[in-house]
Every structure is written in C-alpha cells, then in structure tokens.
N, C-alpha and C positions, 0 to 999 in steps of 0.2 A: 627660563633659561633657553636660549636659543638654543636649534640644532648642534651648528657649527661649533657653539661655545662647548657642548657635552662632549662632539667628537675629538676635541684639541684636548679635553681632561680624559678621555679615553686610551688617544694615542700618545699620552704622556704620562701616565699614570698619577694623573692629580688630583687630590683627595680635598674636596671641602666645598662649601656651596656659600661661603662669607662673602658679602659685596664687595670689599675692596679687593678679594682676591680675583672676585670675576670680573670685576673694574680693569685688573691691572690686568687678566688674558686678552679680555676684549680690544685692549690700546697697543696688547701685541699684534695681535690679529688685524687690527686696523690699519698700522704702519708698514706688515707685511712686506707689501706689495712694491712699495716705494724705496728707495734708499737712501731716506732719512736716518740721520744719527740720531741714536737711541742709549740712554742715559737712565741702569737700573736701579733704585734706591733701594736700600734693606737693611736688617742687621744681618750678622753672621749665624748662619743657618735655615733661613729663612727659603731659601731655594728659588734665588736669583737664577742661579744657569738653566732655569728652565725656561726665562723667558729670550734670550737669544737662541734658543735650540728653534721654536717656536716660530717664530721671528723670518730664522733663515728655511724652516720649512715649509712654510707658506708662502715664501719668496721666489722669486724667479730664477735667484742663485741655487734653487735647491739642489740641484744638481750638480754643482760649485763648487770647490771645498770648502770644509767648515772646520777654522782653526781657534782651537781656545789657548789664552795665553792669561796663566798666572803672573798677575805686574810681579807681586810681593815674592814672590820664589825667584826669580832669576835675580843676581848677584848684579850689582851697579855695574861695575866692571865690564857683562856682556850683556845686558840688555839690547845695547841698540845693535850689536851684532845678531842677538836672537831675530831682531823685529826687521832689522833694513838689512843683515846682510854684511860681511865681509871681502875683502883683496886681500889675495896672497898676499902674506907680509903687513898688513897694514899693523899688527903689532904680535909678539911672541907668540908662539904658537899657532899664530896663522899659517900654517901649513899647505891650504889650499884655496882657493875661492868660494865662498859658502852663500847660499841663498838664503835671505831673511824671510819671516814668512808673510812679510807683506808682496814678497816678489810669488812664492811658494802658493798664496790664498789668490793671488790673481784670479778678478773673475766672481771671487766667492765671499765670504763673513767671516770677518775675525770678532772673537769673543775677547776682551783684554778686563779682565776679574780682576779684580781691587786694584782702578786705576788710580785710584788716591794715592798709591802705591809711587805711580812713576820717578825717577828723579827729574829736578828742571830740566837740564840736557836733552834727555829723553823728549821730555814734554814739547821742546821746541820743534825737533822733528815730528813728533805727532800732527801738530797744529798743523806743518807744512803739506802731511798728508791729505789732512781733513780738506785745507784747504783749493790745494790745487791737485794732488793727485799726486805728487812729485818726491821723490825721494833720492839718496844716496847712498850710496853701501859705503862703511868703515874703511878707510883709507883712499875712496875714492873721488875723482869730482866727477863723473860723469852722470847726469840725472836720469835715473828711472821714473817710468811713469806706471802705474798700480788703480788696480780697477776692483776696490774694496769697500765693503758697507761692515762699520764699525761699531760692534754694539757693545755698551761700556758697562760697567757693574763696580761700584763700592758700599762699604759701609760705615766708610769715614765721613764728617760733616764735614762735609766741603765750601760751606759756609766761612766756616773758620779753617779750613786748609786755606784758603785763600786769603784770609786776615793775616794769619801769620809767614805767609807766604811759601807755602810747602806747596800750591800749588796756582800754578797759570789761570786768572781770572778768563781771558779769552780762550783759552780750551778746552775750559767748563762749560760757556755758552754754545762751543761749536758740536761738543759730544751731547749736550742737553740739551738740545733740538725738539725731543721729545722725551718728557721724565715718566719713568714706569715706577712706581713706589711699592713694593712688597709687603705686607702686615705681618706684623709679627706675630706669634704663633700665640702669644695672650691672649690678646685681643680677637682669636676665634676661638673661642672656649666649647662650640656646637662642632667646630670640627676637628678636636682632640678626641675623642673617644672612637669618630673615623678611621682617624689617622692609626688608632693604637691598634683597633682591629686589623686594617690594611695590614700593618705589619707582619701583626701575629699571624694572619696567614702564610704572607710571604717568608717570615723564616722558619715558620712550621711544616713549610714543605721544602725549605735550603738544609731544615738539618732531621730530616723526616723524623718529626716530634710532634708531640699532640698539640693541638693551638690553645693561647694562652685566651683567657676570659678572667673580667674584671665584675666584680659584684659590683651594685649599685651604689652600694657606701664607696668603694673603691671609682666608681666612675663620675664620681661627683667630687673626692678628694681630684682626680688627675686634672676635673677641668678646672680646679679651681690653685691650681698651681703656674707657678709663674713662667715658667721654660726658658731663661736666660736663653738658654743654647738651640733653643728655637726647635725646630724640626726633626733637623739633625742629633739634639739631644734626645728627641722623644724616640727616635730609629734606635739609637744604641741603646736603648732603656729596653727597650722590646727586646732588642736581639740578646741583651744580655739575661735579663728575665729566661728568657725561652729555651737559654740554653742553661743557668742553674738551678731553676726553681722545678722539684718534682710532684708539686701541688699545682695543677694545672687553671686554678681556682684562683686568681687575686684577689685578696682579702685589702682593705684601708689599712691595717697593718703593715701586712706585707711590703704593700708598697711604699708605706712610711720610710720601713728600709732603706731603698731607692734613691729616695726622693724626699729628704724631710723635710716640712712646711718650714720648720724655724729655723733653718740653717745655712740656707739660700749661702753659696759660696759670691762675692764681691767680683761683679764682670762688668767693665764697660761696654755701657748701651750709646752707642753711635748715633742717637736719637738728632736727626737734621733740627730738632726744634730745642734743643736742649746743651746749650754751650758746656764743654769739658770744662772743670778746675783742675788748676795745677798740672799743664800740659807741657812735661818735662821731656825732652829729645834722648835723654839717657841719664843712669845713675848717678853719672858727675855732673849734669845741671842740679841734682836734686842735694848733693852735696855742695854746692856752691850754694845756693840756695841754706841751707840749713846754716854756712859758715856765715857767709853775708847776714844774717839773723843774729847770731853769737857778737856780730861788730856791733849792731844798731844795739843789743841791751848793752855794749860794753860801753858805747860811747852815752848812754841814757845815765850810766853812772857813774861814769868820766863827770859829766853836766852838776850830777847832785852833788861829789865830793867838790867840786868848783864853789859853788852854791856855798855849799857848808865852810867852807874857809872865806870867802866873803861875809856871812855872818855872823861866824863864830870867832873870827880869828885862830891863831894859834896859838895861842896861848889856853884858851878853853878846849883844844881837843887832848880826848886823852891818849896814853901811850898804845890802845890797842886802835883807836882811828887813825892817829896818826902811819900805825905799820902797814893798816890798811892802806889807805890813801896810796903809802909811797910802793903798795904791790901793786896798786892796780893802774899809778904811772908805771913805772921803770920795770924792763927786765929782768929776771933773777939776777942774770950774769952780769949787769950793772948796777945793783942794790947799791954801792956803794960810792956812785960817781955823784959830783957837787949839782946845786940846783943851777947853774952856770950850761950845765953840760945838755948838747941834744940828746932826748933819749931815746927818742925811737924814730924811724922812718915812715912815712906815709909816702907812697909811689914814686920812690926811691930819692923823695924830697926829704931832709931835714925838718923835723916838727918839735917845736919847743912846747910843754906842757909845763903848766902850775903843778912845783913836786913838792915835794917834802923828803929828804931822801938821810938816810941813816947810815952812820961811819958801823965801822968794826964792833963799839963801845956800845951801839946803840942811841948815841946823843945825836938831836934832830936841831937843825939847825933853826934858828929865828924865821919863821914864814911870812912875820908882819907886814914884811916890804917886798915880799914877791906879789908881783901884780901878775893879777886873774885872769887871761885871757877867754874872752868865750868860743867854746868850743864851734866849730864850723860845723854843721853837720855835713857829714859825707857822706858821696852818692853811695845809696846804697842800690841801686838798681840792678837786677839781676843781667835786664839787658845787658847795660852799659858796661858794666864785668866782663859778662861774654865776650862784646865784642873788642874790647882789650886784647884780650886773651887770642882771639883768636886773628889780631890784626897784629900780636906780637908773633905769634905763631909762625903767620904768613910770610913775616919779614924775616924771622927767623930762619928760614929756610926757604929762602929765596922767591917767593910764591910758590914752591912747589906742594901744591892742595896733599895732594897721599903724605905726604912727609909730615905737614902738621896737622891731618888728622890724625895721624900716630901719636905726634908729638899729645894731641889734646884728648885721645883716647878716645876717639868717636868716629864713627863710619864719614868715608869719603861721601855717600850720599848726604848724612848730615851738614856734614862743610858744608857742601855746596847750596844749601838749603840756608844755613844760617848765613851766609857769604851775601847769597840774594835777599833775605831778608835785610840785612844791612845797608845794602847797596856796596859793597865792597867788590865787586869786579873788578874795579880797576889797580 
C-alpha cells in the first residue's frame, strides 16, 4: 500500500485493506486533480460520501466550498430552486431573490447523493450545466455562468433507471466520466472485525464506557454475516451494543440477539448487475397490477364456459352450470335481463357475451341457437392501463400535471416520469 493511499485512510478515518476498496481511493485520488465528472457506485451504506470528500481534498478547489446535496430529500416542487436559484416572485412565496447553490459553490465541488433521485425537469438543467457551465435561476431568463466540478453518488441501477426512463441516458454518460464503485461490506469479511473494533473504541470514549470485545466464536459468526445495511448497519450495531450491554465480553450468542443468521429482514440490493422484479412506482400500480390479473383469470373462464356450451350444448348443462355461467356473464343487478340485451361494458363500448340468463322462476331459456362468439382476448398490459389512465387524467384536467397527479394519487415527480416514459409531452 502506498504512502499517499495510508495517509487518505488516516485523514479520513477509513477502515479496511480490501482491494476494491483501495481500488476505489486510488481513482479518487487519481481524478483529484482534474475536474472530471465523477460517478459513485454503491449500495446504501456503503460510505460513498467519502469518496467526494476526498476528491475535493486533494483538488485544487480545496479551498473552495464544498456543497453536498441530498437529490432524494428535497421535494420536486423546490429542487431546482435549491440547485439554480430563484427571482423574486417567480412563484408563491418567493419572497426574495435566493441563490442556488450552484451559484453559492462557484468555484468549488458540489456533492449531489442519490442522483437517481433527480426528477427529468431537473435532469435537463443538470446536463445544461455539465455541459456548458450555463444556467438559470427560477423565474428568470437571464444566464448564469458557474465554475463547479460535480461529483455524483447512487445506489440505484441506473442501467435500468434509464430503460424505464426515470432517467436521462445522456446525463449518465456525462456524470460517469469516471465510475468509482464501492464494495459492499459482505464482500470484505477481513475488514468487519476492523471495523467493529474501530467503533467500539470510538463510542466507548463518546459515552465513557468500557470498549466492547468480541470472542472468537463471536468474530467469526459477525464476518460471516450478510450486512444488508452495510457499514452504516454495523456502526449502529456497536453503538447500540455499547451502550445496553453490561457484559463487556461479546459472546456468538449475544450477538445472535443483534443480528440473527436466520432472519435476515427482505432489503433491496441496488446491485448494477442484478435487474429488479416487479418495479412498481407506487401502491396503486401494484393494485392495478393485482386487478388487471383478477381480468385475465376472469376472462380464462369466460373462454371455458364458452367451450362448454359449444360442446355440450344446453341441454346437458345442469341447473347448478347453468347459474354459474349466467354469474359469471351478467351483473347481479342484471341477472334477469333477456340473452338479447348487452350486458356489460368493456371501455365504455357495448360488449355482447354468450349468456344464459334466468327469469324470477328461475327458468333458463333455450341456449341451442345462441351463437358462441370467441372471446377477444384483452389487453392486459400493465403499461397500456397506465397510460390510459393517465392520458385521461391529462385531459381531464386540462393538462394540468399537479391536478392529475392528485387526481391518480401519485407524486408529481412520478407523472412526469411516466409522462416521458410514454412519450406524452405533448
């Protein structure tokens, strides 16, 4: 390990001697100097913000300010006032002229943490920054020019943010300039028992208490556990240890407590190599999804009762098929309208169905010369739903996007999200 590399894990207090962690100082340390966009890969907790801290220390900005900006915290609504800047008035409660801190970091490094985060909107003036320098504050047309080196951080697969279009292929390439990858804290299993000591130190002199120690049985169960929650999990594990446990001794027990092998709680891992299933924008996709499912078995046995009066006739069906049949055409509220009559709607069309349908008495009528139409199957596509939905929405209310995100009970970032996924601009 080089000099330079020990001193950067000295004055940062980072704990571990795993190649790809010193792979990934090393490409901090190397890009330094220059002010290339820098693009951090990791999961959550992994201790990404160390490598822009890093980055801008060794940089000629150091001097510079150094601004970190959480994408995922700040609300759609003021994002780009946080980042570019606002004019008096340019909407409610603009009360004065405010500086964004892309005007604010002049000069310096902004940090912007789970840019997967951004909405499109956003993204667009992003690019305009990356690429010329160039921006506008909220309300205004007048262009500002900004002299920032941008260094980006998610732990979303951006692979597929980009397939589904949650995010700008070309503002990917221009932040990922140079890609920093993070390991996840599994995968150094030599530098968990580091890391646990580091701590124990560290909060045994925050809450002046005796430092915590792990028996050997104990330090073979901790490397041999998964850490969903990465780093970060293993810090609050110590601190909470340290401050309830008065057996200063960690026993494989004890820490079974903790931390139990068979219990692992269900976390998604943002793994770049590892496609999500089932990647729902919010609760009411996933009920759409569940309804649109309830049609295709409804219409699977629409098909069989079809089938079944084509073969059997009706004359062979008995009186408990028959009452079937005519439930699972017609409506309660119309159980007793003639096979003449439509019975139900399909997208606000008129749909004739092969019925069988029962009076007052219960007497069914002759089905022998009702001819069988075959069933059409219908789209069942989730998309294609969606964007119904929300291109009646649209119209609904005149394109006004906040008005039928309300109306569709989803964030105005999402609109705008599914909007471009569509191609619905216009």
């Amino acid at each position: 390990m080089s000099n330079e590399l020990q001193n950067i894990k000295n004055r940062f207090g980072i704990i571990g001697n795993f190649p790809a962690l010193n792979r990934a100082l090393e490409k901090a340390i190397q890009v330094a100097p220059t002010d290339i966009s820098v693009l951090v890969i990791g999961e959550s907790g992994v201790g990404k913000e160390f490598i822009p801290k890093i980055i801008h220390a060794e940089s000629k900005r150091k001097h510079q300010p150094y601004i970190v900006v959480n994408c995922g915290a700040i609300p759609e609504g003021t994002i780009d006032s946080e980042l570019f800047g606002h004019e008096k008035g340019a909407f409610t409660g603009a009360t004065a002229t405010r500086k964004g801190y892309f005007e604010v970091a002049d000069g310096g490094t902004i940090f912007l943490d789970e840019v997967g985060e951004l909405p499109l909107q956003t993204q667009v003036r992003l690019l305009r920054v990356l690429e010329s320098g160039e921006f506008m504050k909220v309300g205004s047309s007048q262009v500002q020019k900004t002299n920032v080196r941008i260094v980006a951080a998610t732990n979303v697969n951006m692979m597929k943010a980009i397939h589904d279009g949650r995010f700008r292929e070309d503002l990917f390439y221009r932040l990922n300039t140079v890609q920093i990858d993070m390991p996840p804290l599994r995968e150094r299993k030599g530098d968990i028992h580091l890391l646990f000591r580091k701590f124990a130190i560290d909060f045994a002199e925050k809450y002046r208490m005796p430092e915590l120690e792990l028996d050997p049985s104990a330090v073979h169960y901790i490397e041999n556990y998964t850490f969903p929650g990465n780093v970060r999990q293993l810090r609050n594990l110590v601190e909470q240890m340290t401050v309830v446990e008065r057996n200063r001794n960690i026993t494989v027990e004890k820490l079974a407590e903790y931390i139990p092998m068979e219990t692992h709680l269900p976390m998604v891992v943002n793994n770049p190599n590892t496609p999500k299933q089932n990647d729902f924008a919010s609760e009411r996709e996933i009920m759409y999804k569940i309804l649109f499912d309830m049609r295709s078995d409804i219409n699977d046995l629409k098909s069989l009762t079809s089938e079944l009066i084509k073969n059997r006739g009706a004359a062979d069906l008995s009186h408990q098929e028959k009452n079937l049949i005519n439930r699972i055409y017609t409506p309660e509220s119309q159980q007793t309208v003639n096979s003449n009559s439509l019975l139900y709607f399909e997208n606000n069309n008129p749909v004739q169905t092969p019925t069988i349908i029962s009076n007052s008495e219960d007497h069914y009528e002759d089905v022998e010369d009702i001819e069988v139409e075959e069933n059409q199957p219908e789209s069942l596509s989730l998309q294609n739903n969606e964007k119904d939905l929300i291109i009646k929405a649209l119209e609904k209310h005149k394109g006004r996007r906040n008005k039928a995100a309300d109306e569709l009970g989803i964030s105005q970032r999402t609109l705008y999200r599914k909007i471009k996924q569509y191609n619905l601009e216009e």
